[in-house]
Each structure stands twice: as C-alpha cells, then as structure tokens.
C-alpha positions as CSV (number, residue, x, y, z in Angstrom):
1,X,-73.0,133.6,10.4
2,X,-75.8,132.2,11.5
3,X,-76.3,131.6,15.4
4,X,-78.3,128.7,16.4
5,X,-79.6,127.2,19.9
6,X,-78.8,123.8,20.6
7,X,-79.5,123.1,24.5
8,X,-81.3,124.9,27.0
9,X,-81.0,124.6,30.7
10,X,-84.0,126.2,33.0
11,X,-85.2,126.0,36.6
12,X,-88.4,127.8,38.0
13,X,-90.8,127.7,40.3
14,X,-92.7,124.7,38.2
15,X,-89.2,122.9,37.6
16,X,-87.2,121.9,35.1
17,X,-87.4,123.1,31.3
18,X,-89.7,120.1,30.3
19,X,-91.8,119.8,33.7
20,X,-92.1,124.3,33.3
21,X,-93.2,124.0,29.7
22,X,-96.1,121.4,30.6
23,X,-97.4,122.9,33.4
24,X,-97.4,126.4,31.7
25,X,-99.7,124.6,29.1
26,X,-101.9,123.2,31.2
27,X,-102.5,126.8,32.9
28,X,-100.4,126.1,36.6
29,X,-98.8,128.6,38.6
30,X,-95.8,127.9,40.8
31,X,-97.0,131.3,43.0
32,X,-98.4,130.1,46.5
33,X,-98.2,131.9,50.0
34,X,-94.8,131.5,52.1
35,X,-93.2,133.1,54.9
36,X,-89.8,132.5,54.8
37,X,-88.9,135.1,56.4
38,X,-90.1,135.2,60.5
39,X,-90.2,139.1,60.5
40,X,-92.0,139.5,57.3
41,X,-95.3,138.2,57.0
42,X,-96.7,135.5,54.3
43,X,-97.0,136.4,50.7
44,X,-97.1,135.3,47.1
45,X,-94.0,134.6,45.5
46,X,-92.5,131.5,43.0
47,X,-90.0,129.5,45.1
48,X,-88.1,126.7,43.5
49,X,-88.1,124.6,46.8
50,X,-89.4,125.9,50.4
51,X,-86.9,128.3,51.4
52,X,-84.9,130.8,49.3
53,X,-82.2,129.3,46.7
54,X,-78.9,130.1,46.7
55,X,-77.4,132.0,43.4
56,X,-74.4,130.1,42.8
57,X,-76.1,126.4,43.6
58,X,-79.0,127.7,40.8
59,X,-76.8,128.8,38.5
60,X,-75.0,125.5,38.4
61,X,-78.2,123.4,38.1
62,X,-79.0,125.3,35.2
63,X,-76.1,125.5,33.1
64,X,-75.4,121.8,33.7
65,X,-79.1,121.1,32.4
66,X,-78.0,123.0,29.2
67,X,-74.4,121.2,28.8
68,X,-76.5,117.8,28.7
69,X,-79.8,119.0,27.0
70,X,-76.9,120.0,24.3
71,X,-74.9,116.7,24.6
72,X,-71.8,118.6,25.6
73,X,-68.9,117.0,27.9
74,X,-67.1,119.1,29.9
75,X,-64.8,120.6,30.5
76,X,-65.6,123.5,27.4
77,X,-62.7,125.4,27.4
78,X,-63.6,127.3,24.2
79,X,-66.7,128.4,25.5
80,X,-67.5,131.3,26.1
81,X,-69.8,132.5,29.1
82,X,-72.2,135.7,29.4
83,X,-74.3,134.7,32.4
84,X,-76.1,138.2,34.5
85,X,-78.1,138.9,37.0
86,X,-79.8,141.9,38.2
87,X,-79.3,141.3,42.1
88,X,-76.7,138.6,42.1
89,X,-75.8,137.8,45.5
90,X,-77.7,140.2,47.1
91,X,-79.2,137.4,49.6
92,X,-75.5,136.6,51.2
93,X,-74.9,141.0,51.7
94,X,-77.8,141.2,53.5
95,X,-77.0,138.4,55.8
96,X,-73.7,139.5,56.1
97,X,-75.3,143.2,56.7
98,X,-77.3,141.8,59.6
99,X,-74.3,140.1,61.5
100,X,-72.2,142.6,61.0
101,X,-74.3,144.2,63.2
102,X,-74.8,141.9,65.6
103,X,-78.2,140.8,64.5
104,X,-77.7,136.9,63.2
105,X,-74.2,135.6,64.8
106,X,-75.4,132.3,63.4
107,X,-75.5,133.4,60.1
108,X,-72.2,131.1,58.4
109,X,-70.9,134.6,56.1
110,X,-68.0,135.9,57.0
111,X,-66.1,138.8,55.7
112,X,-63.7,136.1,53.7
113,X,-66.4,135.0,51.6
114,X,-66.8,138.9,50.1
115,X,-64.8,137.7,46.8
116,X,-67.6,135.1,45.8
117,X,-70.6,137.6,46.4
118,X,-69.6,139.8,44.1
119,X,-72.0,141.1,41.6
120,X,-70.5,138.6,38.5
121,X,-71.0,135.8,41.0
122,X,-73.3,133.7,38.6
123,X,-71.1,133.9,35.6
124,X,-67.7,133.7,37.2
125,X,-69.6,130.1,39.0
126,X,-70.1,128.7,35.4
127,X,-67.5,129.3,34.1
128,X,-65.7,127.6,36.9
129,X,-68.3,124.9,36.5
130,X,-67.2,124.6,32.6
131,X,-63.4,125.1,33.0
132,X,-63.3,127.5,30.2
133,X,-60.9,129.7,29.1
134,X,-62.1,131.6,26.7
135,X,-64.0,135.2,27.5
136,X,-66.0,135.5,30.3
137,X,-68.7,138.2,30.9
138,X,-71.4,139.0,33.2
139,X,-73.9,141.8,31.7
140,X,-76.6,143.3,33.9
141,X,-79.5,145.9,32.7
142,X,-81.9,145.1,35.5
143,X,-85.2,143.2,34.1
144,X,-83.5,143.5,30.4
145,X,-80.5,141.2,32.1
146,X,-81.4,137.8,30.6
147,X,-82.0,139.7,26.8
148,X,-79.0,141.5,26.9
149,X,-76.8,138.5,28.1
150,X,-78.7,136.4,24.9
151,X,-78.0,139.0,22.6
152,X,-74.4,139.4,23.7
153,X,-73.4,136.1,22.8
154,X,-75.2,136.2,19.7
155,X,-73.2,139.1,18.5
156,X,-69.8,136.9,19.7
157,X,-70.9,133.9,18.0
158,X,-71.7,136.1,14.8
159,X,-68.6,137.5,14.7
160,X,-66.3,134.6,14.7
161,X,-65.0,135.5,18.5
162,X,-66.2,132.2,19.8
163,X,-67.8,129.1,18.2
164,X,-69.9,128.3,21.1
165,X,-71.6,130.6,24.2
166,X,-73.4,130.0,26.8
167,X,-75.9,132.7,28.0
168,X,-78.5,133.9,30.4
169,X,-79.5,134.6,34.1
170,X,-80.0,133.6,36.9
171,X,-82.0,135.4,39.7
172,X,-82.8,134.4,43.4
173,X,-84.4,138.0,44.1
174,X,-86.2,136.4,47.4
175,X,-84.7,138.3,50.2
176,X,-86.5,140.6,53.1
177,X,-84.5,144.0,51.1
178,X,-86.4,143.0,47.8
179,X,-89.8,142.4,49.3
180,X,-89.7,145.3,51.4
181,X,-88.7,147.4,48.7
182,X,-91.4,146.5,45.8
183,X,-94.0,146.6,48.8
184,X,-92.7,150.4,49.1
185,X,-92.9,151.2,46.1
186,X,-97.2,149.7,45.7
187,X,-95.7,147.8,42.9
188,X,-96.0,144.0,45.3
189,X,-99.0,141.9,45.1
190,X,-101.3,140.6,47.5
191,X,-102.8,137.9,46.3
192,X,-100.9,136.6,42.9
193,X,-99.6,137.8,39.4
194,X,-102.2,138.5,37.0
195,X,-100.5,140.1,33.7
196,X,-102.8,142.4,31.4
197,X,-105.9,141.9,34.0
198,X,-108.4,144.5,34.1
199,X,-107.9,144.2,38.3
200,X,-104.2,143.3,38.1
201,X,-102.3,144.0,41.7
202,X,-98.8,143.9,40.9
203,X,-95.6,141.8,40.3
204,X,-94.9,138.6,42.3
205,X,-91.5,137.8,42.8
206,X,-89.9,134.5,41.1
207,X,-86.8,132.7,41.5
208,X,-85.4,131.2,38.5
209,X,-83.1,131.2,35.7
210,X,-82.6,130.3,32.2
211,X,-78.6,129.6,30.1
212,X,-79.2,128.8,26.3
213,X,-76.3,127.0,24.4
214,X,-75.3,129.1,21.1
215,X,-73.4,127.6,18.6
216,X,-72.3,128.8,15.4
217,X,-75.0,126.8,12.3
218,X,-71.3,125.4,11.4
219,X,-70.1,123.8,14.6
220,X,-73.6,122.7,15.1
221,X,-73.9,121.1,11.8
222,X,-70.8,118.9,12.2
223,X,-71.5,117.2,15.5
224,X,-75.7,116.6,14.0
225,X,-76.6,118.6,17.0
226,X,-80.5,119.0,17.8
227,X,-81.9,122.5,16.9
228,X,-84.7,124.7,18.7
229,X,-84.2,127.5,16.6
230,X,-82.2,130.5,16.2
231,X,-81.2,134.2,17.3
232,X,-81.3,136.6,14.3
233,X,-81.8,139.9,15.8
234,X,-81.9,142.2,18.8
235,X,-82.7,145.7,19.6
236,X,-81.8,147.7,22.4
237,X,-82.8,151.6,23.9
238,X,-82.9,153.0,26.9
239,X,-85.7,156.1,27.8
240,X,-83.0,158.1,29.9
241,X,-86.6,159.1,31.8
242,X,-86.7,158.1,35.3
243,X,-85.3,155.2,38.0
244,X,-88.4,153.1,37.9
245,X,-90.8,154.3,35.7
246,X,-91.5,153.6,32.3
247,X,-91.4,156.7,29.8
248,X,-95.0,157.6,29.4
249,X,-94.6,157.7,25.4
250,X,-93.1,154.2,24.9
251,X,-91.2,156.5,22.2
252,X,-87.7,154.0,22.9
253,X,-89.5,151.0,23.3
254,X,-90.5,150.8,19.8
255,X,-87.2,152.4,18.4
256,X,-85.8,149.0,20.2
257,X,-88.7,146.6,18.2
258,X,-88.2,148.6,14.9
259,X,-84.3,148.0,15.4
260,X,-84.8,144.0,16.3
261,X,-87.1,143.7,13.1
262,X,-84.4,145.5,10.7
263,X,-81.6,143.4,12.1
264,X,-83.5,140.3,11.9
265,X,-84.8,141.2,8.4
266,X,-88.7,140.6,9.5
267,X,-91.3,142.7,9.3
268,X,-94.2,142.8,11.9
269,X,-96.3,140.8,9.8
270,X,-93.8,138.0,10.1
271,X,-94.3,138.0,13.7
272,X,-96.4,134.6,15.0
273,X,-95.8,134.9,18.7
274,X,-94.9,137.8,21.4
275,X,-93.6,136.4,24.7
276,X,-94.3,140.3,26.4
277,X,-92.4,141.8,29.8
278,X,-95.6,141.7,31.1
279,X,-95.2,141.9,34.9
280,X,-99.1,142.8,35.9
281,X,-98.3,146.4,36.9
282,X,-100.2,148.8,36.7
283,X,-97.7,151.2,34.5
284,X,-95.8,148.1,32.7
285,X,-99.0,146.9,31.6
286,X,-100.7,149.6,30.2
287,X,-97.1,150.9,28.2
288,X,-96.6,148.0,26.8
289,X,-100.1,147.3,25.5
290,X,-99.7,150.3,23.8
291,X,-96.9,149.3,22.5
292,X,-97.9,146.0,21.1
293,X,-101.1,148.1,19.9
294,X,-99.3,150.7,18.3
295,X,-96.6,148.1,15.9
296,X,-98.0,144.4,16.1
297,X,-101.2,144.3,17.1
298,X,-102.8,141.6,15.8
299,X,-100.0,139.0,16.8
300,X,-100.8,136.6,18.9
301,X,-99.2,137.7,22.9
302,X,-99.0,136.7,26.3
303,X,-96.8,136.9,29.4
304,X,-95.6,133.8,32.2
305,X,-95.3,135.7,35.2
306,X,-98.7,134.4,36.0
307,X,-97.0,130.9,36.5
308,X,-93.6,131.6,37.2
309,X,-93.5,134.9,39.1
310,X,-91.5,137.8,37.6
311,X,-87.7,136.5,38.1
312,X,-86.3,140.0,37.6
313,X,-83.3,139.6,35.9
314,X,-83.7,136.3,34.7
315,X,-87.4,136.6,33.1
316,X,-85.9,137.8,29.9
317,X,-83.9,134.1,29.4
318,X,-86.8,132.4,30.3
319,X,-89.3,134.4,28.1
320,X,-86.3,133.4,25.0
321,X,-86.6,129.7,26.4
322,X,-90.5,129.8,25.9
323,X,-90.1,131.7,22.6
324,X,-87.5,128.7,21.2
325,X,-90.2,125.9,23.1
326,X,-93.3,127.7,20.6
327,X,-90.9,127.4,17.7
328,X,-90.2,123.9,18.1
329,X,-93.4,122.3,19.6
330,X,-95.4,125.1,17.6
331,X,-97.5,125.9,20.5
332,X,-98.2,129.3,22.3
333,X,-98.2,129.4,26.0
334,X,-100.9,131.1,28.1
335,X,-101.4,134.5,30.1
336,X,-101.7,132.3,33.1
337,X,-104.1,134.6,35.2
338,X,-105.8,136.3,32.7
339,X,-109.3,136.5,33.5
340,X,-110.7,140.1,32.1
341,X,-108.3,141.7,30.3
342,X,-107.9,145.6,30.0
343,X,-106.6,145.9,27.0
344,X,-107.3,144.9,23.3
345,X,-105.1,142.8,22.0
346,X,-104.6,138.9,20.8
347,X,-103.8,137.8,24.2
348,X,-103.4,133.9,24.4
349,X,-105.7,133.2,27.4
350,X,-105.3,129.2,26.4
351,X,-102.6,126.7,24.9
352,X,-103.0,127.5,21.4
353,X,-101.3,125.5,18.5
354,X,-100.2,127.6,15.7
355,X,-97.5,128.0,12.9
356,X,-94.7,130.0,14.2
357,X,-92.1,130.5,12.2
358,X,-90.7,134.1,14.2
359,X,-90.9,135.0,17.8
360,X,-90.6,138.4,19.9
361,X,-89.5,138.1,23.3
362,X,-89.5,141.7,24.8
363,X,-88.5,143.2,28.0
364,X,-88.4,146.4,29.7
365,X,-86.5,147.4,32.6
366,X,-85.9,150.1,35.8
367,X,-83.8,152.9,34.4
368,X,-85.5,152.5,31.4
369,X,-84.2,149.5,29.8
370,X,-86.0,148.9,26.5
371,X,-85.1,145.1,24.8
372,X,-86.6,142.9,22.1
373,X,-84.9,139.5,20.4
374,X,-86.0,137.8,17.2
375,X,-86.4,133.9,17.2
376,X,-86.9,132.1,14.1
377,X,-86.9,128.2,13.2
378,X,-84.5,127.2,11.6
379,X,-84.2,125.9,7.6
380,X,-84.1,122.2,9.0
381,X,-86.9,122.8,11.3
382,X,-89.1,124.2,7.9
383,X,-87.4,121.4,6.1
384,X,-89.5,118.9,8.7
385,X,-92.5,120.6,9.0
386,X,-92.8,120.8,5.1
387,X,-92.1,116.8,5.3
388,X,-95.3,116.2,7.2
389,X,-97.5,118.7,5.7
390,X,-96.3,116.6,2.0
C-alpha cells in the first residue's frame, strides 16, 4: 500500500513551514546570541521566540499546522499518533529538581504535575489535541527520534493498521542541563553552526519540531487531497559501539542506507538529494562524509543546522519536511554556513533547482543510532511535471 504525505506542520527557529523553507533559501540562520539563563552566560542557539518554549504548547502548534495544511477537522478519532522526542520534558524536571531543593520557590511545578512530564509527554498532548482513539505511540532513539517516529507510521499505514498517522517530534532541548552537558563534552559551539566546514566548532542547539500527515494513496485519493510526496522506505542499525560516539568504520551506517534503498526499490543512482545529519562536529562530520563518499557520492547534499540549530530529536522530522519541500518545489536547500568545506563531496552551498524525483534524509544518533528514509514524488506529482515539460 502506498503511504503518501498530505499536510505538514513545522515550527523553528525561522517560523512556520512556509516562512522556514524561504528563509533557508535565501541562506538565513535563526542562530543568534541569548542568555536565557542568568547563571549561564550568552551563547548561540535557535530559539523560536525569546525565552525557552514549552514542549507541550510546541507540540500543539505543530500538529494543528499539519491538521489544516491537510484540510483535516478534528476531532480524528481514527488517527493514529507516533509523536517522540529525545528529551521531552526535560525543561519542567529540572525546574522541579531546583525547587525541590529549595533553589526557585517561585518556580509554578509542583509534584502534581509529574503525570504530564513524563517522557511521552508530546505524543500523549496530540493525541489529546486530536481526540483520537486509535493507537498512540511515542518512539525515542535520540537524534534518530524524528526518522524513527516517520518510519513507524509508515509501516502502520502500510499494513492496513490505520488509514491515517500523524508523526514526528518535537524538541525544546534549551535548558541549563543540556547546555552544560554538550559544553562538557567540547561538542558546543562558540560562535554558530557551520556543517561540513573545514573550521567547524560544533553543534548549536535548536528548538523545533516537525508532525507529517500520512495517509494511505487510497484515503487520500477519495477526499482529492494535496500530495508532497511519499514514504517508500526506511532503514535502521545501531553500532552497539559507544554512548556518544560514532563507530569509527561507519560499517552500520551504510548497512542502514543499503537497507532504505532495497526497501524503497532505488538504487543510489536514483538518489537526487541527501538532507545529511550533519550537525558540524567534528566526529559526525567527518563519518558521515565518508559515508556519503563511500555509497552516493556524487548526489547532490547538504545539512540545515546552519539555519535552524540542531533540534536533537526533532532534526530528523524536519530534515523529512525539507526532503518532501525539494520534491514538490524541486529545489535543494543550502549548507547554510558553509564557507570552506573539508570534505569532497556535492555539497549545495546555494539554492539550487533541480529534478528530484527521490530523496535521502539521514540521521545518526548517541548510542549509535544509524537511520535513513526514502522520499519519492508521487505518480501525480510526475504526471504534472510531464504536463509542463509537453
């Protein structure tokens, strides 16, 4: 059964779906020096408004931008939900940590409020915000969240479990425990994100988060809805190698690729667009460069962190949203921040237009989390684009 996309609801540090996309052509970047912490000092990071966000009032905003972007009334109760996130409401425990020990009595979290900061916060918020009763799930495989929620309800779809999904993450990683952390490890940056550069400092962190509607071709045929593309294969591994780091051989990684291509039925030559992890570390970089290199290394790549910060869990579900935004507008999105690059490849250092017919969108993850989805138009998008070309 084919599994196609008909809405998409995303919020970043440049804005809405549309307002994102536009600004990511014209090379912006939504990273700019805040402090919004008084004990911490200023740094780079993607903020959707001037403080922090909460999790549950993002993950509203975006699925109800995907309900209308799909022309969906609510309430859905045959819709199924597979919404993750890596660190989830990780913001609210660490207030609640600091009063608890008498640090901020102002802060308004109490103990009673434990049930709706648990870690399937986001997903168990839209599917309240739906009214669905049909199954509810809330995947998380750190960076790899977003792909592996995607791919989830692809496979639910396929099957016949549900007609319609929607799927994603959400991620509002801005909190003094995640900064202080990535600054610990070297892997923070100090001036802004700069993916494949030859001088690259390190990720920047990004709040955001991406749902996508999938609908069985069927369902979606029957109510004329409007296409961007669809899901036809995913591929999944894990390196079983360390916490943090990447396995030094990349040997999983492209078992994960391989597997995406033979599910999907492509071959790499197929391929007209990677949207890569890309997070502008030193070690993610360089891996998956030789990655690319070693399987698809002529097709055309590039990475959004530049512009939207590195959203953790989330960045997977974005990178799918730019992937379906290629397919359908037939533009390729720049490495925003790529200046001198340190590796040879086809990186996309401009808005290029193209014909796209597949897209990769790949991700890579602490404990090892290797992922990669297949996008393809879809026969009435090739039907239109054959119309204007005769």
């Amino acid at each position: 059964m084919d599994v196609v996309i008909t809405g998409i609801g995303l919020v970043s540090a440049l804005g809405s779906l549309q307002s994102t996309w536009q600004h990511l052509l014209a090379g912006k970047s939504g990273i700019h020096f805040h402090q919004p912490f008084l004990d911490l000092d200023p740094f780079p990071v993607a903020l959707i408004a001037f403080q922090p966000i909460a999790l549950t009032a993002l993950t509203e905003r975006v699925v109800s931008a995907a309900i209308q972007d799909a022309g969906l009334d609510l309430p859905l109760l045959d819709c199924g939900i597979v919404v993750g996130s890596s660190r989830g409401h990780q913001a609210q425990w660490e207030a609640l940590a600091k009063q608890s020990v008498g640090h901020r009595q102002d802060q308004d979290v109490t103990l009673l409020d434990w049930l709706n900061t648990l870690p399937n916060g986001a997903a168990i918020a839209a599917a309240r915000l739906i009214g669905t009763q049909a199954p509810v799930l809330s995947p998380m495989a750190a960076c790899a969240t977003g792909l592996w929620a995607i791919a989830q309800a692809y496979e639910l779809v396929r099957t016949g479990q549900c007609d319609r999904v929607i799927a994603g993450a959400v991620e509002t990683p801005i909190t003094p425990l995640t900064l202080t952390g990535f600054r610990q490890m070297g892997a923070l940056a100090k001036t802004g994100a700069y993916p494949f550069e030859r001088d690259r400092e390190g990720l920047v962190l990004g709040e955001g988060g991406a749902v996508l509607v999938l609908e069985s071709a069927e369902l979606a045929q029957q109510r004329q809805a409007k296409l961007y593309g669809q899901i036809v294969g995913w591929g999944f591994t894990a390196d079983g190698y360390h916490v943090s780091a990447p396995a030094p051989n990349s040997r999983m990684g492209a078992i994960a690729i391989q597997q995406c291509l033979d599910r999907s039925g492509l071959t790499s030559s197929d391929i007209g667009y990677i949207h890569a992890h890309g997070t502008a570390t030193q070690l993610n970089d360089r891996n998956e460069a030789a990655l690319i290199q070693q399987l698809l290394p002529d097709v055309p790549v590039s990475s959004t962190k530049g512009a939207t910060g590195h959203t953790i869990g989330a960045s997977g579900a974005l990178g799918t949203a730019f992937c379906l935004m290629a397919l359908k507008h037939q533009q390729l999105p720049p490495n925003v921040g790529l200046q001198n690059p340190d590796f040879d490849l086809n990186f996309v250092t401009q808005t290029r237009s193209a014909i796209v017919n597949h897209a990769l969108c790949l991700c890579f993850g602490f404990g090892g989390q290797n992922g990669a989805i297949a996008l393809s138009r879809t026969t009435d998008q090739y039907s239109a684009a054959s119309r204007v070309i005769d």
